[in-house]
VEXDREN-2710 file (C-alpha; in Angstrom, 1 decimal):
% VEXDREN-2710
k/r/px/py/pz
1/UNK/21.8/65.3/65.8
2/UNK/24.1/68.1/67.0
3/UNK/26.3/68.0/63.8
4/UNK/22.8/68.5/61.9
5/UNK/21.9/71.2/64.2
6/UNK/25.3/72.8/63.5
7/UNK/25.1/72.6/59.8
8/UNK/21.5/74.3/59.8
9/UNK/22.4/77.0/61.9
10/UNK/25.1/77.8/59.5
11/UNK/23.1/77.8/57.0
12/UNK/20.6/80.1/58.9
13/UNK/23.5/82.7/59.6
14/UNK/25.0/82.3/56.3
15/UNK/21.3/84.2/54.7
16/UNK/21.1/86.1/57.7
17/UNK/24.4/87.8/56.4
18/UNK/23.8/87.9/53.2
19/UNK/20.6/90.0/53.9
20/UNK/23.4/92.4/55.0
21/UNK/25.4/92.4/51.8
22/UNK/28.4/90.2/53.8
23/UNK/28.4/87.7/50.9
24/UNK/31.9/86.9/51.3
25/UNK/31.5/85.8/54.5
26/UNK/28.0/84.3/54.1
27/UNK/29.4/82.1/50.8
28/UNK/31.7/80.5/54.1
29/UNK/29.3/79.5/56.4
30/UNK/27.0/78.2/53.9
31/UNK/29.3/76.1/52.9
32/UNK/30.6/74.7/56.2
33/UNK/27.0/74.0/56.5
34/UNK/26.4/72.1/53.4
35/UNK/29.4/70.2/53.8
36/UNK/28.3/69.0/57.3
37/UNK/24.8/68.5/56.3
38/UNK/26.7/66.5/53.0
39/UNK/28.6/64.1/55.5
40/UNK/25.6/63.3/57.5
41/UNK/23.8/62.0/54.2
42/UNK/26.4/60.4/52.7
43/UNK/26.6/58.1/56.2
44/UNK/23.1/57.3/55.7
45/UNK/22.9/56.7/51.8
46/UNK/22.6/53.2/50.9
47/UNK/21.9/51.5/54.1
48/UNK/19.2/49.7/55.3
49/UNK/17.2/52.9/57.3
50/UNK/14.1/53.1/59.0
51/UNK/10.5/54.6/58.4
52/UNK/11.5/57.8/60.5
53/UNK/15.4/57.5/59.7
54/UNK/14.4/58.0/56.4
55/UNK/12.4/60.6/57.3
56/UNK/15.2/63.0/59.2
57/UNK/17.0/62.2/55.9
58/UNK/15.0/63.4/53.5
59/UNK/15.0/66.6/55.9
60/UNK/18.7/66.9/55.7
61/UNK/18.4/66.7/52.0
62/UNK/15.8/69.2/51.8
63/UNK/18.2/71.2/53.4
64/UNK/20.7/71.0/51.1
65/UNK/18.8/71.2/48.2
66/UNK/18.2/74.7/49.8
67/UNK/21.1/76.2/49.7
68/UNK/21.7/74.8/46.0
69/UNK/18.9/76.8/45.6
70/UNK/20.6/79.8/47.1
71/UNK/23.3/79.9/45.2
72/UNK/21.1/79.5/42.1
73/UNK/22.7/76.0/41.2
74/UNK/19.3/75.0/40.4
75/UNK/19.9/71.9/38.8
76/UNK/21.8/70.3/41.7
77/UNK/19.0/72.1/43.3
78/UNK/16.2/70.3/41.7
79/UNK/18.1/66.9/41.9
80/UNK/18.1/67.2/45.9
81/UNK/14.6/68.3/46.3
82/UNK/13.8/65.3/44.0
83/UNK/15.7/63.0/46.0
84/UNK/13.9/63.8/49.4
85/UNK/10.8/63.5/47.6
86/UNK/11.5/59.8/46.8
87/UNK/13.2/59.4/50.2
88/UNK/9.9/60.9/52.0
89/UNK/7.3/58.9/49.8
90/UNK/9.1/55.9/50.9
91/UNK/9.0/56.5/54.5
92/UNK/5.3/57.2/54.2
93/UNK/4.4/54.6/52.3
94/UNK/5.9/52.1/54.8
95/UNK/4.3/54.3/58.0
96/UNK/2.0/56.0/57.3
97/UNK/1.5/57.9/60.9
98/UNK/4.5/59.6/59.6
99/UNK/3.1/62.9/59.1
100/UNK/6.8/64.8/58.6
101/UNK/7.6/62.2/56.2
102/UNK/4.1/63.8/54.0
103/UNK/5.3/67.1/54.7
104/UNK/8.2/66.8/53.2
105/UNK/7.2/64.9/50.3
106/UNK/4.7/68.0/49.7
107/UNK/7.5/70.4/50.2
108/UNK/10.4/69.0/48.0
109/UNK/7.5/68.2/45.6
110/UNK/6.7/72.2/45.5
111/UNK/10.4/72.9/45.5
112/UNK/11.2/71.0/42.6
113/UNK/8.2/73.1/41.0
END
């Protein structure tokens, strides 16, 4: 969890500093984030996850869907937010107590929109 937390605070800072027109510097740290936040899903892709496992993934992949987003890459964009979606829907359909896994079905469904 702490390498997740690392790559979304670098994501945070990196549109913190753009709002201040450091782009340069913001391009770095958002990518340092993605690549973190990349690494984490690629070592949970294709294996054999739980209800909320799959849950905090689709999270991670919201997250990088983000900051495709952000750098107007829009089709990786929508192919991440579509991913989560699927990810999510499965995790709820399996529990569905899992109220995070609905919220983020919701979200990457308005994302993708």
């Amino acid at each position: 969890q702490y390498l997740a937390n690392l790559g979304y605070s670098l994501i945070g800072f990196s549109q913190r500093l753009n709002s201040v027109e450091m782009n340069a510097e913001a391009e770095i740290y958002q990518k340092e984030g993605a690549e973190i936040l990349q690494k984490l899903i690629d070592s949970k892709t294709d294996k054999n996850l739980t209800p909320p496992e799959k849950t905090d993934l689709a999270w991670k992949i919201m997250w990088l869907g983000g900051t495709f987003k952000e750098k107007s890459d829009y089709e990786a964009a929508l192919k991440e937010f579509n991913r989560a979606k699927t990810i999510a829907i499965e995790a709820y359909q399996v529990d569905k107590t899992l109220e995070p896994a609905f919220n983020h079905a919701s979200r990457s469904h308005r994302d993708l929109g």
